[in-house]
C-alpha positions in Angstrom: 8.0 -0.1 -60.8 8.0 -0.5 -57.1 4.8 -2.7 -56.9 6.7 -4.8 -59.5 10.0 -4.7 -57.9 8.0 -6.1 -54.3 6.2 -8.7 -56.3 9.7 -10.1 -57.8 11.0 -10.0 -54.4 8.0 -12.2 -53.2 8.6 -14.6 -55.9 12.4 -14.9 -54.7 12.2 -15.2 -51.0 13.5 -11.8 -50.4 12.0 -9.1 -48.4 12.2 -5.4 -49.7 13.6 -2.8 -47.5 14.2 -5.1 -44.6 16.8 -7.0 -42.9 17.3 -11.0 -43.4 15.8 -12.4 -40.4 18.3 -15.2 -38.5 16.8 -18.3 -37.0 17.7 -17.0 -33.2 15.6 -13.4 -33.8 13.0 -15.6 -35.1 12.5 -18.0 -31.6 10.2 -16.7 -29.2 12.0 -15.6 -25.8 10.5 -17.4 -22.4 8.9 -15.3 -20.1 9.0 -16.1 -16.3 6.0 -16.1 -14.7 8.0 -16.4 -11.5 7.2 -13.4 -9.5 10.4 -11.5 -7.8 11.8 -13.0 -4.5 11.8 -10.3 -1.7 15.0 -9.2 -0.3 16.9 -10.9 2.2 16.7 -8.9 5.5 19.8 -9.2 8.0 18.4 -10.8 11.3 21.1 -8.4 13.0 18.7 -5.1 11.3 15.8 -6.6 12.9 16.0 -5.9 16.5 13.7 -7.8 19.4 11.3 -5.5 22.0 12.6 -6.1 25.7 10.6 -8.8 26.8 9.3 -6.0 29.6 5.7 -5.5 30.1 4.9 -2.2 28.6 3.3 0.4 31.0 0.3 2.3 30.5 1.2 6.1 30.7 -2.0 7.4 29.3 -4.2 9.5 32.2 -7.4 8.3 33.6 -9.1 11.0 31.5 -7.1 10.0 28.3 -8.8 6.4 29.1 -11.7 7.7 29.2 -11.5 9.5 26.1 -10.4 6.5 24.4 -13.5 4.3 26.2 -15.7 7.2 24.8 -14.1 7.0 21.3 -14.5 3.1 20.9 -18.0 3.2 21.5 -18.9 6.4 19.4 -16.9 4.3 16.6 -18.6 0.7 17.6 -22.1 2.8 16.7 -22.9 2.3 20.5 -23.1 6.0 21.5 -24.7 8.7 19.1 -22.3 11.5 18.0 -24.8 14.1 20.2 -24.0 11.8 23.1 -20.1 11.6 22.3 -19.7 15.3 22.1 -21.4 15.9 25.5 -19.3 13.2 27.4 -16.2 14.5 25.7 -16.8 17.7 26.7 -17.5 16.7 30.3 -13.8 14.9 30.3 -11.9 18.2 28.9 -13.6 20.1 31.5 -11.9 18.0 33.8 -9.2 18.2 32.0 -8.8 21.6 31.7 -10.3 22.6 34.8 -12.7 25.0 32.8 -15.9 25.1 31.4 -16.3 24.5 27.4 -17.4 27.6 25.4 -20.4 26.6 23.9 
């Protein structure tokens, strides 16, 4: 009965079991392909630096260590050579010698 009750329904334009479709629910929708627009930021949030030069509070050893650091990064220095000078600079830093 069912098959034949789906098959009559064919035949009359209806569907079975299911809403009447409108023309509007039929349309497709757009999509945007816009992407989102970033948020307005107040220029008064955003504050300037002073337009003073910025000093350099960092120690002559702390320079050093820095110096050291660049090169053992850069590949200049092998990491046997880095660890010696570093723990030449923190014995100067320190004023001790490093446990070994």
């Amino acid at each position: 009965k069912a098959a034949a009750k789906a098959t009559r329904a064919k035949t009359e334009g209806k569907s079975v079991g299911a809403q009447p479709v409108s023309d509007a629910a039929a349309k497709p929708v757009p999509v945007s392909t816009d992407t989102a627009k970033p948020a307005k930021v107040k220029k008064s949030a955003v504050k300037a630096k002073p337009a003073t030069p910025e000093t350099d509070n960092r120690t002559p050893q702390q320079k050093r260590l820095d110096e050291l650091l660049e090169k053992y990064r850069a590949d200049q220095i092998s990491p046997k050579e880095y660890h010696q000078e570093r723990a030449q600079i923190m014995e100067l830093i320190s004023g001790s010698k490093p446990s070994k």
